[in-house]
N, CA, C and O atoms as CSV, one atom per row, in Angstrom:
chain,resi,resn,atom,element,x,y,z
A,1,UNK,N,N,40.678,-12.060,40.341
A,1,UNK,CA,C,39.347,-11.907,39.772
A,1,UNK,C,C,38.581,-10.847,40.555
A,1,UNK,O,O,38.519,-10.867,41.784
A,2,UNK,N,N,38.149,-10.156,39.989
A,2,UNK,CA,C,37.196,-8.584,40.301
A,2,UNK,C,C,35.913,-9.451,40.890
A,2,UNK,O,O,35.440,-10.290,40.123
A,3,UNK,N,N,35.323,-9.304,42.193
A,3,UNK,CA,C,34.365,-9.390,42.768
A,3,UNK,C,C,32.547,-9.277,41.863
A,3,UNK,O,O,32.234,-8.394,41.064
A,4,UNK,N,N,31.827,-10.208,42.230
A,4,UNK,CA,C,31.037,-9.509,41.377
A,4,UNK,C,C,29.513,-9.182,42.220
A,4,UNK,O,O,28.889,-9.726,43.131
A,5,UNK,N,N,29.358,-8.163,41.483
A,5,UNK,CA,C,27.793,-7.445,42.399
A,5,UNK,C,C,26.590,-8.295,42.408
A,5,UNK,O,O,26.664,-9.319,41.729
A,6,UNK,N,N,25.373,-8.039,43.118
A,6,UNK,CA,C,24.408,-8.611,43.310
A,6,UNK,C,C,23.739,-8.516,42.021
A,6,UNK,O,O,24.212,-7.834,41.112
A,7,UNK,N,N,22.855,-9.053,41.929
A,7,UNK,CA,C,21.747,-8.982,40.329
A,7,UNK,C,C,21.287,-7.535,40.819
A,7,UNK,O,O,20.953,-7.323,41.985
A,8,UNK,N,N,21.302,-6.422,39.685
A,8,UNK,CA,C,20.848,-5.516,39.548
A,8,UNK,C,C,19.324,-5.572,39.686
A,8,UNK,O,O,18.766,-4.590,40.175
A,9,UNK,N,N,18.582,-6.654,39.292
A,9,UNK,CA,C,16.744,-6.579,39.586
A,9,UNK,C,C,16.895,-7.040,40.773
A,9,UNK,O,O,16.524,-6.172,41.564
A,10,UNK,N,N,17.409,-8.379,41.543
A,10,UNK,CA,C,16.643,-8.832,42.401
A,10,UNK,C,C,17.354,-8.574,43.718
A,10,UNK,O,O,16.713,-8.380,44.751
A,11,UNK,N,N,18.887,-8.573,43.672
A,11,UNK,CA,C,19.828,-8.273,44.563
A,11,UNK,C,C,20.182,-9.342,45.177
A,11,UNK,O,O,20.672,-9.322,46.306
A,12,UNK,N,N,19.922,-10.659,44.334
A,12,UNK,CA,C,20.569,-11.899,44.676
A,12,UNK,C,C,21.913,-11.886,44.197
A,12,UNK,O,O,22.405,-11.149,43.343
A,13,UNK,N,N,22.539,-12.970,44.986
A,13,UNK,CA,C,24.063,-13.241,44.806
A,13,UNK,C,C,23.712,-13.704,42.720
A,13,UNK,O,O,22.749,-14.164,42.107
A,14,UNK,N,N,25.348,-13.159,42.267
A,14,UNK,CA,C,25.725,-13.600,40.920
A,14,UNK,C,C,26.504,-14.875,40.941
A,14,UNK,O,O,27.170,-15.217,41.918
A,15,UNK,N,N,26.413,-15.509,39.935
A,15,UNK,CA,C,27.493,-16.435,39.779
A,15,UNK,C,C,28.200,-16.524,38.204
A,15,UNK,O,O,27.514,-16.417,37.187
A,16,UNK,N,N,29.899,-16.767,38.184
A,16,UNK,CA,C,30.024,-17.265,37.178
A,16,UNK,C,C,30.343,-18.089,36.653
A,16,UNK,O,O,31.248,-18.777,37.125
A,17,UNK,N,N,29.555,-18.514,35.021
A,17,UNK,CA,C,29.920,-19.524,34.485
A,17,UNK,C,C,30.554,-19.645,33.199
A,17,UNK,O,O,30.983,-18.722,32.507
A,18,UNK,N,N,30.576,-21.298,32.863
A,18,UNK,CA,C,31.278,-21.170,31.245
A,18,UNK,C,C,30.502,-21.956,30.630
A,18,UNK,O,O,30.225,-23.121,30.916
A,19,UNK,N,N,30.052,-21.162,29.559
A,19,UNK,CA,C,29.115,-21.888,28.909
A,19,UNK,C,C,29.526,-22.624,27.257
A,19,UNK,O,O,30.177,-21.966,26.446
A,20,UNK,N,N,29.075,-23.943,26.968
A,20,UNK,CA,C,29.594,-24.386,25.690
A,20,UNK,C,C,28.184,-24.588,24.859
A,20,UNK,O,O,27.115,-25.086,25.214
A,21,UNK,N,N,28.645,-23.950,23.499
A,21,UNK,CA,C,27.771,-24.177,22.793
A,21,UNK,C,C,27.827,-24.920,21.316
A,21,UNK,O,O,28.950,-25.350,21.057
A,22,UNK,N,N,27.010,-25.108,20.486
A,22,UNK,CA,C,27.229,-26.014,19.531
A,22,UNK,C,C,28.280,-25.306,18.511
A,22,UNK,O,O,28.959,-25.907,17.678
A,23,UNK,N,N,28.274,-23.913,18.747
A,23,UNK,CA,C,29.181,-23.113,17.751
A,23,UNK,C,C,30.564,-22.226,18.400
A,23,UNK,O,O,31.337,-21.406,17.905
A,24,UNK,N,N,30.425,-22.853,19.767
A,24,UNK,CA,C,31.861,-22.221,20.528
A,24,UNK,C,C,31.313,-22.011,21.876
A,24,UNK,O,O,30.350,-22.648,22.302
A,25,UNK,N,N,31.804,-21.304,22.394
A,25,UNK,CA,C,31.825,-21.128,24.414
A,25,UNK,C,C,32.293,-20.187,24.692
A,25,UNK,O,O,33.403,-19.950,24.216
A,26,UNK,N,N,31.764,-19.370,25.448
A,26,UNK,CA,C,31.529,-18.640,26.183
A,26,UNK,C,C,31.844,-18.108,28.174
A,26,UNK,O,O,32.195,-18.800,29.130
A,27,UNK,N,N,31.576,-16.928,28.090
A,27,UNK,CA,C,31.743,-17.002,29.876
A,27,UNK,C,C,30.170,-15.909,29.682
A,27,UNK,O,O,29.869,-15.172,28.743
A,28,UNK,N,N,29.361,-16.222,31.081
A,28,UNK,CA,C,28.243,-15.439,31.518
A,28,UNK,C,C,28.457,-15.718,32.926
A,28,UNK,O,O,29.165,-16.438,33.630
A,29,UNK,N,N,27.266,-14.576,33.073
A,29,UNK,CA,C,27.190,-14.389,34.642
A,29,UNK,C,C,25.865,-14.272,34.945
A,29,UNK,O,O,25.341,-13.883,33.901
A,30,UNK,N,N,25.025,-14.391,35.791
A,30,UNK,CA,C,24.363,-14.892,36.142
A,30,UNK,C,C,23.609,-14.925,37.532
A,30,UNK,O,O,24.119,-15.448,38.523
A,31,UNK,N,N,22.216,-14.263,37.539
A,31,UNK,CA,C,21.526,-14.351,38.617
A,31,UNK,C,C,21.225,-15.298,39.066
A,31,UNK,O,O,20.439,-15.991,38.420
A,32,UNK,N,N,21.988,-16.058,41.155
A,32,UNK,CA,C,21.902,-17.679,41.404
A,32,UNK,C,C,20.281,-17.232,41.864
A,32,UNK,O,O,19.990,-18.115,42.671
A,33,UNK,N,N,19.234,-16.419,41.765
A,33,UNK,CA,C,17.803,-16.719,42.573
A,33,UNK,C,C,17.128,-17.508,41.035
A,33,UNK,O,O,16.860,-18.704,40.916
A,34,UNK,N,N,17.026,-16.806,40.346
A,34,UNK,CA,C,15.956,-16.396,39.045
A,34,UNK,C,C,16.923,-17.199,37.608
A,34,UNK,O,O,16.366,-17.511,36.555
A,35,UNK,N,N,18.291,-17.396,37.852
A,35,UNK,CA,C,18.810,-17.709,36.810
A,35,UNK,C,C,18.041,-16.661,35.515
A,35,UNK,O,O,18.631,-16.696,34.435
A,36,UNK,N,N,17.178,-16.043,35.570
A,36,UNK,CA,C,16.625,-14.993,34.474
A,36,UNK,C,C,17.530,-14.383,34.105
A,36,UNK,O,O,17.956,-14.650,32.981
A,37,UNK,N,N,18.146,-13.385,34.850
A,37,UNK,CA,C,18.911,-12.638,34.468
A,37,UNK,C,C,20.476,-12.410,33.975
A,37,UNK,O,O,21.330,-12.158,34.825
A,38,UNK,N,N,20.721,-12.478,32.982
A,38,UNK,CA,C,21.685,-13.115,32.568
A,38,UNK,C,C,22.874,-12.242,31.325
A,38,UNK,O,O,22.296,-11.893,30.297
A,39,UNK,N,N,24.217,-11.947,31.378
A,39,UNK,CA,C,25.045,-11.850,30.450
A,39,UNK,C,C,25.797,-12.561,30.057
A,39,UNK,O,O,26.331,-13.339,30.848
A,40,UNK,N,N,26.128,-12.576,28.730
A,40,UNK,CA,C,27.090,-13.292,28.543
A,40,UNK,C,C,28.208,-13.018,27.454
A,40,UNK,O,O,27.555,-12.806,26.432
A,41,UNK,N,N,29.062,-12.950,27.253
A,41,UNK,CA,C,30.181,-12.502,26.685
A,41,UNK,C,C,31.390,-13.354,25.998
A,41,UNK,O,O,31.838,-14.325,26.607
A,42,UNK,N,N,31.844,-13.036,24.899
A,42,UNK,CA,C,32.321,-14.390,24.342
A,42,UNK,C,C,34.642,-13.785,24.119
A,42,UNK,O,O,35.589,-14.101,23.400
A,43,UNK,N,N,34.377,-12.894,25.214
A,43,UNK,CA,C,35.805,-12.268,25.132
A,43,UNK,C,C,36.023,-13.183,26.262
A,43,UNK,O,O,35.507,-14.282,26.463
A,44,UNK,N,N,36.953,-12.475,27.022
A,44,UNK,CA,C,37.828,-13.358,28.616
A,44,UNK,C,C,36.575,-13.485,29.557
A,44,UNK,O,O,35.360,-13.378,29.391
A,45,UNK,N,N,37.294,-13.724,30.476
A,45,UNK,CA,C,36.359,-13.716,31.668
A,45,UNK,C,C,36.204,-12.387,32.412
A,45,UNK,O,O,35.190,-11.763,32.723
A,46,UNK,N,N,37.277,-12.179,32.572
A,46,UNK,CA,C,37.192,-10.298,33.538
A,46,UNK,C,C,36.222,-9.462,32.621
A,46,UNK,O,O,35.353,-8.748,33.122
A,47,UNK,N,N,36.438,-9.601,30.961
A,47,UNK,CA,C,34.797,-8.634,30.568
A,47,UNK,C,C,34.131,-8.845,30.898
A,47,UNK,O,O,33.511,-7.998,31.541
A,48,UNK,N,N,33.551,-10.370,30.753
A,48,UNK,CA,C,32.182,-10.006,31.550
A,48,UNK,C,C,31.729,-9.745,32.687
A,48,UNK,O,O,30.626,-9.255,32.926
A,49,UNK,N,N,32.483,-10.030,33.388
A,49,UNK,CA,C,32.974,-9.719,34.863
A,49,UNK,C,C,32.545,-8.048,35.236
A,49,UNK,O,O,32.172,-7.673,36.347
A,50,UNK,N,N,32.695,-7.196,34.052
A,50,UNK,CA,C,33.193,-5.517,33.966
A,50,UNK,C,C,31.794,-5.625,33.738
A,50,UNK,O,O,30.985,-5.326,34.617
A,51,UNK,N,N,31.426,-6.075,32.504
A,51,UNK,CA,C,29.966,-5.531,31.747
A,51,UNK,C,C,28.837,-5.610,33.274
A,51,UNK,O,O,28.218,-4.665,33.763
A,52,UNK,N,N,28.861,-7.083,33.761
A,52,UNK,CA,C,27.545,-7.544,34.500
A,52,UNK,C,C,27.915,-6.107,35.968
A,52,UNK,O,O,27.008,-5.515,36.553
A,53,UNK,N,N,29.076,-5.929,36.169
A,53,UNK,CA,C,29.246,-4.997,37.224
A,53,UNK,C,C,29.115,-3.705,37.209
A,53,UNK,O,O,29.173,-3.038,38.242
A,54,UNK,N,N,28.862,-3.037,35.654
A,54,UNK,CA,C,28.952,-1.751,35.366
A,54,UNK,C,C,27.367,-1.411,34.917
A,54,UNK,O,O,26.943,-0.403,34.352
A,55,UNK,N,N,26.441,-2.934,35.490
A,55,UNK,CA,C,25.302,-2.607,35.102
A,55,UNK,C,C,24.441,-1.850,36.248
A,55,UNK,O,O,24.274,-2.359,37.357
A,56,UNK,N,N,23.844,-0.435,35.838
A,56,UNK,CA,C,22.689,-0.020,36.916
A,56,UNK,C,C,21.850,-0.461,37.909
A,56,UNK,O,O,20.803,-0.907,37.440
A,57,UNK,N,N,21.934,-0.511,39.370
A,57,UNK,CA,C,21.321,-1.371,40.059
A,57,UNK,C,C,20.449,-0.135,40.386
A,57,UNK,O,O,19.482,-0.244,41.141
């Protein structure tokens, strides 16, 4: 698993999760200060993994 970067706004640690919903589930990632900031992606896990890391800090 590819490492993942700090939150691009706040520069708190990320975390990831799996999220279930009433119409299927998901993987996001996730700012642990603010929980605000947030992607989420309904392919594997390493995309979102790519997307939240390829974002502009």
């Amino acid at each position: 698993m590819t490492e993942l970067k700090p939150c691009p706004f706040c520069g708190a640690k990320a975390m990831i999760v799996y999220c279930v919903h009433g119409i299927g589930a998901n993987w996001a990632v996730e700012c642990t200060d603010t929980h605000a900031h947030r992607i989420e992606f309904s392919g594997p896990q390493e995309e979102v993994i790519k997307e939240w890391n390829k974002r502009v800090i």
